[in-house]
BASE-542225 format. One record per residue (C-alpha): residue in three letters; chain; x, y negated, z. Coordinates in Angstrom, 2 decimals, decimal comma, m for minus. Example, Ala and Ser with C-alpha at 12.3 -4.5 7.8 and 13.67 -1.06 7.14 Angstrom:
residues 2
<'Ala' 'A' <12,30 4,50 7,80>> <'Ser' 'A' <13,67 1,06 7,14>> 
This chain:
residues 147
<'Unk' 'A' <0,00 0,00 0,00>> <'Unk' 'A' <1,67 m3,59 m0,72>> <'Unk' 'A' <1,81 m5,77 1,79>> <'Unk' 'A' <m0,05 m8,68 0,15>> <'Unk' 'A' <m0,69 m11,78 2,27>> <'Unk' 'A' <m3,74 m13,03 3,94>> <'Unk' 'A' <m6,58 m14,20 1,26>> <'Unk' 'A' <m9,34 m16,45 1,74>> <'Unk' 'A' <m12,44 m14,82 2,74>> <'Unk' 'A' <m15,07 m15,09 m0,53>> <'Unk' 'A' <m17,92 m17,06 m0,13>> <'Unk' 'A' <m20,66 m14,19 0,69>> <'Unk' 'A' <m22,99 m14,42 m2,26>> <'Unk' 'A' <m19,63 m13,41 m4,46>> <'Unk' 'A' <m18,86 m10,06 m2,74>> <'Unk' 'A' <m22,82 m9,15 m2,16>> <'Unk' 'A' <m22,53 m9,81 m6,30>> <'Unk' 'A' <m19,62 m7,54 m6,68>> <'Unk' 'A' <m20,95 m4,97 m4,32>> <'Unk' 'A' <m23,97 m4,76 m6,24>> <'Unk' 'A' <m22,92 m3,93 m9,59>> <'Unk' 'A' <m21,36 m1,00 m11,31>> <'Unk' 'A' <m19,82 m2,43 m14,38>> <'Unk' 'A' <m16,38 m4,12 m15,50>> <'Unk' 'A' <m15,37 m5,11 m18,25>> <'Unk' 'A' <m10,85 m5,25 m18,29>> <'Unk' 'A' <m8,80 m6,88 m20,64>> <'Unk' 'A' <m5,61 m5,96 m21,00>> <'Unk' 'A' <m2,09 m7,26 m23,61>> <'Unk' 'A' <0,60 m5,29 m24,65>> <'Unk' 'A' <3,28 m6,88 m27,11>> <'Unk' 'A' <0,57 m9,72 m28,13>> <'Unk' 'A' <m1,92 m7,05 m28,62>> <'Unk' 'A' <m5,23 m7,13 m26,64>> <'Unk' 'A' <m7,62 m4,25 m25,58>> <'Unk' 'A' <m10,78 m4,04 m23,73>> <'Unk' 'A' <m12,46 m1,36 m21,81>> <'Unk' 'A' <m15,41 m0,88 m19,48>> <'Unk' 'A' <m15,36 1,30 m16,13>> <'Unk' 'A' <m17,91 1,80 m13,39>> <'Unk' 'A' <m16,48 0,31 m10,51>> <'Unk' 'A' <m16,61 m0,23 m6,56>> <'Unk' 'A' <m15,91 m3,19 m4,37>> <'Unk' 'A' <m13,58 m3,14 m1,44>> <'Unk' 'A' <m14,43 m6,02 0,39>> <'Unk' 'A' <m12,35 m7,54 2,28>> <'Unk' 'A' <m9,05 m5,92 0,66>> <'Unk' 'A' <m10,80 m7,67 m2,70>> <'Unk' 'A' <m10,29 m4,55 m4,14>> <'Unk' 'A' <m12,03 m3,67 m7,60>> <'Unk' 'A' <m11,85 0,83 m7,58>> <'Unk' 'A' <m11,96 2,67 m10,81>> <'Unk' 'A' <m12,07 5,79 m12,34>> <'Unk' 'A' <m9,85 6,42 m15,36>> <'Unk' 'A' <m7,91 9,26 m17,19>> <'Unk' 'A' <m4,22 8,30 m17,49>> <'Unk' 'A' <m4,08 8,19 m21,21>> <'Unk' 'A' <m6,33 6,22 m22,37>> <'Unk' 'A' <m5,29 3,18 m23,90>> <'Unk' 'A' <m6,29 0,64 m21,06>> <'Unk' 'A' <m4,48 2,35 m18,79>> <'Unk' 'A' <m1,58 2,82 m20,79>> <'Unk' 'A' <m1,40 m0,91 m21,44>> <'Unk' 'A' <m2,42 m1,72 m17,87>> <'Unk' 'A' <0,86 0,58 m16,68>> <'Unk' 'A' <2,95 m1,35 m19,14>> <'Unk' 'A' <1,50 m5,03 m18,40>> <'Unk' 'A' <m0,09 m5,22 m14,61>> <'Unk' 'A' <m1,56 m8,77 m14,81>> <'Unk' 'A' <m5,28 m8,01 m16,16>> <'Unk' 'A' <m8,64 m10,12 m16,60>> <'Unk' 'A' <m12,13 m9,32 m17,12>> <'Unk' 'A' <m15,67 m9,78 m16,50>> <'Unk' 'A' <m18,62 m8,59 m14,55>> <'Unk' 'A' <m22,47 m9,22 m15,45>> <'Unk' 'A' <m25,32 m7,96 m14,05>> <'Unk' 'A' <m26,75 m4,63 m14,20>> <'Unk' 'A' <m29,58 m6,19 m15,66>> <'Unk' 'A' <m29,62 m9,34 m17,66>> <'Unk' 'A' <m31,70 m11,91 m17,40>> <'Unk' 'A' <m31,91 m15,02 m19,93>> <'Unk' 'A' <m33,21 m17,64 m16,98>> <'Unk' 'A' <m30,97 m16,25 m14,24>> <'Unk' 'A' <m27,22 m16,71 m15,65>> <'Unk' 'A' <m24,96 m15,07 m13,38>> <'Unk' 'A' <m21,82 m13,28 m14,04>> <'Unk' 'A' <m17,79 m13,29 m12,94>> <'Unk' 'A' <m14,95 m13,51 m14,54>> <'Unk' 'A' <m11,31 m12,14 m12,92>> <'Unk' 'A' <m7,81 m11,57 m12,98>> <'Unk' 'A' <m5,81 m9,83 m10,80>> <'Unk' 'A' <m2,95 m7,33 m10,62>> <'Unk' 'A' <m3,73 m3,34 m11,84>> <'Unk' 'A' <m2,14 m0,59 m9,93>> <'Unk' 'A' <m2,29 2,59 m8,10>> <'Unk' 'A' <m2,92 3,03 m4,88>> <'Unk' 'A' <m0,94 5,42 m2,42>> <'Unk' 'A' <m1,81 6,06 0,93>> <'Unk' 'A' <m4,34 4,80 2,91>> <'Unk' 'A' <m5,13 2,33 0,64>> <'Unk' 'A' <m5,87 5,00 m2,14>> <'Unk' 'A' <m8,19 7,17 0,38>> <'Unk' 'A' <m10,05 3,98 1,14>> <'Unk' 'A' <m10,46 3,36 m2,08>> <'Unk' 'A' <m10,80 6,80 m3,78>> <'Unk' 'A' <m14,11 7,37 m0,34>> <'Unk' 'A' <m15,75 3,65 m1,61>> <'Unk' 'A' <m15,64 4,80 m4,99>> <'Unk' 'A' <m17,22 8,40 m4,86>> <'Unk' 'A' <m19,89 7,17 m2,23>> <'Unk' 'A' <m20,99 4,76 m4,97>> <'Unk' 'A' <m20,91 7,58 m7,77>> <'Unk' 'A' <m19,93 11,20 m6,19>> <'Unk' 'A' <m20,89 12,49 m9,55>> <'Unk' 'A' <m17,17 11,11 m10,27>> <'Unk' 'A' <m16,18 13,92 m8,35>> <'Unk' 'A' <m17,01 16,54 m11,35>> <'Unk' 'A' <m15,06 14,88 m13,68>> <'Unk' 'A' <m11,41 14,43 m14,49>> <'Unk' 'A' <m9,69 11,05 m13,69>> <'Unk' 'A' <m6,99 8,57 m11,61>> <'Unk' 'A' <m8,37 6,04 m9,08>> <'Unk' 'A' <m6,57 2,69 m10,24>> <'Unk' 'A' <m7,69 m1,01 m8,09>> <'Unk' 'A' <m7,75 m4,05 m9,56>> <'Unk' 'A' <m6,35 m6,71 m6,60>> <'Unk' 'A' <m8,10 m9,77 m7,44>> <'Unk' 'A' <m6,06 m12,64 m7,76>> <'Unk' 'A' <m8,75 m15,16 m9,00>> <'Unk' 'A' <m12,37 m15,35 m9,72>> <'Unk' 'A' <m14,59 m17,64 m11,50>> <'Unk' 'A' <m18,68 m16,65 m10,58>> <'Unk' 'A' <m21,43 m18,45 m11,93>> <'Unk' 'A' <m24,63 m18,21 m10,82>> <'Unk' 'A' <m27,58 m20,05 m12,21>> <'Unk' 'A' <m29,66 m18,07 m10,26>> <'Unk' 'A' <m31,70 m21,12 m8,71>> <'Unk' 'A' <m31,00 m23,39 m12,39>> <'Unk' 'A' <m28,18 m25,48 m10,57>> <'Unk' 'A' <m25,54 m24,33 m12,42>> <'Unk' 'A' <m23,24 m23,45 m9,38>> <'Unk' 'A' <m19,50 m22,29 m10,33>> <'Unk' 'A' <m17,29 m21,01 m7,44>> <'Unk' 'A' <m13,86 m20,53 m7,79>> <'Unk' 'A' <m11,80 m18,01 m5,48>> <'Unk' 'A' <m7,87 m17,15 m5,15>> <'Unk' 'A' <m6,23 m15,37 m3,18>> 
C-alpha cells in the first residue's frame, strides 16, 4: 500500500454519487496514442479509491501498466436530460498489495460477487482530482476536489 498523504475529505454528495454507480469510463495514452475502456467499478471512500475488475491483457491495462496517470468519466446509471450530473477524474492506476488489495478486492465483490465466477486482476484508480457536476436542482453546481 503507498503511503499517500492526507486528502481532503469530498464534499458528501460526491462520494454518495460515486458509491452509487457502477460504471467508469478510463482513458488511457501510450506513445501519443489514446484508448478508452469501461469497467464496473466500486468506491472506497475515504481511501478515494475507484476498484476494478480487469484481465491483465487487455489493452487498457496494458497501457495503464505502461502510463499510470489516467482520466475518465462517470455518469449515471440512468440518464436523465433535466438532471445533468456526471464526474470527470484523474488519478494514478495501480495494483494493490496487501491490505489495501483485500479492502479493495471485499468492496468490490460485495458490490458484484458475480465477479467472483469470472477471471480477472483487481486494479484502483487513486483519485487525484475530480470535477462533478450536478444540475440536479438546475443550478448548475461544479465542485472541484484534489487530493
Amino acid at each position: 500500500m503507498s503511503e499517500s498523504p492526507v486528502s481532503p475529505p469530498m464534499e458528501p454528495g460526491m462520494e454518495k454519487f460515486l458509491e452509487e454507480q457502477t460504471v467508469l469510463s478510463m482513458a488511457t495514452s501510450v506513445n501519443d496514442k489514446p484508448y478508452c475502456a469501461s469497467c464496473y467499478y466500486a468506491f472506497v471512500p475515504g481511501d478515494n479509491l475507484l476498484v476494478f475488475k480487469s484481465d491483465e491483457d487487455t489493452q487498457h491495462i496494458e497501457d495503464a501498466l505502461r502510463n499510470n496517470q489516467v482520466a475518465g468519466t462517470v455518469l449515471p446509471d440512468k440518464l436523465e436530460k433535466t438532471k445533468i450530473r456526471g464526474i470527470q477524474f484523474s488519478g494514478v492506476f495501480r495494483k494493490p498489495e496487501g491490505s489495501e488489495k483485500a479492502k479493495a478486492e471485499r468492496k468490490y465483490l460485495s458490490k458484484y460477487p458475480v465477479a467472483t465466477l469470472f477471471r480477472g486482476t483487481i486494479w484502483v484508480i487513486e483519485l487525484s482530482r475530480i470535477k462533478f457536476t450536478d444540475n440536479a436542482l438546475l443550478k448548475g453546481r461544479k465542485i472541484l476536489w484534489e487530493r
